[in-house]
Structure formats: structure tokens, C-alpha cells
N, C-alpha and C positions, 0 to 999 in steps of 0.2 A: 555445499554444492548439491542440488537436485537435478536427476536425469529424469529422462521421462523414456518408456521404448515400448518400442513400434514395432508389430508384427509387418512382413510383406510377405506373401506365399508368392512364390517364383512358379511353380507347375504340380500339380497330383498325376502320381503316377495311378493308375486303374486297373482291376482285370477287368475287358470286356462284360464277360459272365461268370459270374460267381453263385452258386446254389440257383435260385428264380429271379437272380438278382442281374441288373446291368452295369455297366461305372462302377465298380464299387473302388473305392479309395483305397489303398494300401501304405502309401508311402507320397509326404510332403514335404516339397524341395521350398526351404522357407530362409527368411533372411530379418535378422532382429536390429533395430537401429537403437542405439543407446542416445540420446542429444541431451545434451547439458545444459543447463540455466547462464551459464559463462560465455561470453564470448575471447576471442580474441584478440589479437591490435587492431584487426579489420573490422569486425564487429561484428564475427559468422561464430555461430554456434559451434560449440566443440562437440565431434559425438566420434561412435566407433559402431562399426560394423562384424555381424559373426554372420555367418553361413552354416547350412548343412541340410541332412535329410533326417526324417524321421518316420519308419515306418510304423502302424497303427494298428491297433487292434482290429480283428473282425468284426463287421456290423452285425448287430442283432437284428432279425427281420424286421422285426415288429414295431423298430423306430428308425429303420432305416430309412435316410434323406435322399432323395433323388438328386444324381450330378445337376442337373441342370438347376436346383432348387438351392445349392451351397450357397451362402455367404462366408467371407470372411470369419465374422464371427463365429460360427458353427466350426470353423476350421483350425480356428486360435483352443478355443475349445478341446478339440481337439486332440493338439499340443498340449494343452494346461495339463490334461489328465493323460498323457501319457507318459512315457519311463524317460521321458526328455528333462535333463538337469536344467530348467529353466530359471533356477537362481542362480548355480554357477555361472550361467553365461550372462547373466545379469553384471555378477561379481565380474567376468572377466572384461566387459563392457568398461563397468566403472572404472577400473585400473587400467585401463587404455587411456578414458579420457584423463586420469589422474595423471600420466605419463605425458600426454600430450600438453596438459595446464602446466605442471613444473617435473619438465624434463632430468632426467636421473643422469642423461649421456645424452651426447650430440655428436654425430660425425660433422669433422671438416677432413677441405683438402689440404694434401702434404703442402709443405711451406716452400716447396722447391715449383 
């Protein structure tokens, strides 16, 4: 089984002004999708969802990106290099959809 995962950045939080700086980024509220090569009886992809924030080191001036100039990628980036365990959550992706392919427990209802 191969997953594949997807960054989504939900909103950057910003200060206004920071040193001669405007927007500057401090903190990304972001959301990773794990999807699986499997489907199941329906024939939909298995995958699992994490959530969270991560705030970010201070910008250096002198390569600092303008808000309006962000892409995605610059932002995943971001992420990659920071104190964010981006393999554990990887790891806890994959053991979600491992759960979901062959379930450990199931609830049912009482027999009454």
C-alpha cells in the first residue's frame, strides 16, 4: 500500500508590521491529507485527515516574500523546515488508513 499526501494551508495568521516589514507570517493553520493507492467496496480512495497550526520562524529581511507574492509551495516549505514532526504525522496518517483497510474493532448496535 502507497499513500500519497497533500498539504492544504487553511489561513496564515500575520503581524500587520513587523521591523520595515508588512504581513509577515507567523503561524499556519494547515491540514495534511494522506490517500491511499486502495480503494474500497465503492471504489473511493481510502485516506485520513490531520489538522493543526504551526508557528514559524522569523523572516530574514533580506529574503523576505511578500504576502501577496506566497505560493503554496513557499509555504509547504515552510512547514518542511520547521520543528513540525512531519513524519510522525505522516506515520499517524498511514495507521488511520491501515485501520480503516482492516479494521482491529467495529462497533455495533446492542442486540435488543
Amino acid at each position: 500500500m502507497a499513500n500519497t499526501y497533500t498539504w492544504l494551508i487553511n489561513a496564515l495568521d500575520v503581524h500587520p508590521t513587523e521591523d520595515d516589514l508588512s504581513n509577515v507570517v507567523y503561524n499556519i493553520h494547515w491540514r495534511m491529507t494522506a490517500t491511499s493507492d486502495q480503494t474500497d467496496s465503492d471504489g473511493n480512495f481510502y485516506s485520513a485527515n490531520a489538522i493543526g497550526t504551526q508557528i514559524i520562524a522569523a523572516p530574514v529581511t533580506d529574503t523576505f516574500t511578500p504576502f501577496d507574492d506566497l505560493t503554496l509551495e513557499i509555504v509547504e516549505g515552510w512547514l518542511e523546515a520547521s520543528d513540525l514532526d512531519v513524519d510522525a504525522i505522516k506515520a499517524s496518517l498511514d495507521a488511520q488508513i491501515v485501520e480503516k483497510v482492516t479494521p482491529t474493532s467495529e462497533t455495533k448496535n446492542v442486540p435488543w
